[in-house]
Phi, psi and omega in degrees: 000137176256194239222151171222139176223160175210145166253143180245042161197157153307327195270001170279004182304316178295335185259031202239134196256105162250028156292145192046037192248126163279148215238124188246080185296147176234119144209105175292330165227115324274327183006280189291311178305309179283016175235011125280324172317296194265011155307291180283008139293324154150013182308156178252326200199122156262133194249164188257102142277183195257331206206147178325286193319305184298344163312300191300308183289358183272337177295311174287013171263348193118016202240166155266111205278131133241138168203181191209119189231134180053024186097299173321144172284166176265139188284148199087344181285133217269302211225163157249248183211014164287157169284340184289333173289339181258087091271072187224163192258002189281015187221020177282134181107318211246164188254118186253151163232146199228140188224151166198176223293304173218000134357274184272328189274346165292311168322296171281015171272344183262336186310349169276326195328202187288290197209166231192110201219116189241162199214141204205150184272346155290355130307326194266026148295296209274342156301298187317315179276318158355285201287328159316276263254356174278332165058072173202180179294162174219150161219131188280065202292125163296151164259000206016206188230129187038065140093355180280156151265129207224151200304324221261327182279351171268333167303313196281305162316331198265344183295296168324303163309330178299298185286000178262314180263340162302347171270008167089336198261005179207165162219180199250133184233057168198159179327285189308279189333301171304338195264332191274302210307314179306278194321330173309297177282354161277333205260004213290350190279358195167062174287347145328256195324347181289285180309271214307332193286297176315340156244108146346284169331296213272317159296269196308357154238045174297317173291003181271301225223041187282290180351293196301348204277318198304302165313303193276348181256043193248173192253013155319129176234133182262131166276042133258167173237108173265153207216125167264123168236118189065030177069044184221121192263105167252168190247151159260137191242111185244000000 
């Protein structure tokens, strides 16, 4: 049967055995939510980097650039890291690159594994039926906010798991897994409000971000799934 485990940080990734694993990033606000928005706007491809320069230099090549530092858009940059920004038709087609504080740097810390998957709770019906049907081990990488653990992306991994193991068909072999599913099930009834009591952070920019909190922790479902292939996130469409 297979086994779901989750790190709840990126800098715990190195002491995690992810051979032969499929590896599921999760940063719901935002990343991950806003590279499905902008897939089901029509993007054909997104590249992840880690750092402003490699943006940039994608920028002088032609490409459309989105990043984020702390949350702020970067200045010069075509998109910041809201989902309200792809929502435009000025991105059917075209291959975007993106880089934020910790999203894509969760992405390359996972790129070599098997196989590389990002998750969202607006996703996360047609990820879940994915993942049945690939019927393998999984690890649920949190991106937190610097290397932090942080509330809205553990929920979001103990939902998943939760629901992988109501099919009878995986089980949970950790500490950490057990510990996002019990939350999960405290907060599944009102995972706003959950997330907003519970994060600091995350309360004091309501007046910033409200919109995006609301959008990314709703109970809206995108039927894709992104998959990195060739160090490249393209979508799968269910």
């Amino acid at each position: 049967m297979p086994t779901l485990d989750i790190c709840l940080s990126p800098a715990l990734f190195q002491y995690y055995d992810t051979d032969n694993k499929i590896i599921v990033v999760i940063d719901v606000i935002r990343a991950t939510s806003t590279v499905c928005v902008a897939f089901i706007y029509g993007a054909a491809k997104i590249i992840p980097v880690e750092t402003e320069a490699e943006a940039l230099e994608y920028r002088n090549k032609g490409y459309l650039i989105a990043g984020e530092r702390n949350g702020d858009k970067l200045e010069g940059y075509d998109f910041g890291n809201s989902p309200f920004d792809f929502m435009t038709p000025l991105i059917k087609g075209e291959t975007l690159v993106m880089t934020t504080t910790n999203g894509t740097r969760a992405i390359n810390v996972s790129k070599k594994s098997m196989e590389v998957a990002t998750g969202a709770f607006i996703n996360s019906d047609c990820l879940s039926d994915w993942l049945i049907k690939k019927d393998h081990d999984i690890i649920f990488l949190c991106s937190g906010w610097f290397f932090k653990v942080n509330v809205e992306d553990t929920l979001l991994a103990g939902k998943l798991c939760s629901r992988l193991i109501d099919t009878g068909r995986f089980y949970a072999n950790s500490d950490a897994a057990n510990i996002a599913i019990s939350l999960f099930i405290d907060a599944k009834n009102d995972i706003y409000n959950y997330v907003i009591k519970n994060s600091p952070r995350l309360r004091n920019k309501q007046s910033v971000i409200g919109k995006d909190l609301q959008y990314c922790l709703s109970d809206i479902q995108l039927p894709v799934v992104p998959v990195l292939q060739e160090n490249v996130l393209i979508p799968l469409f269910f």
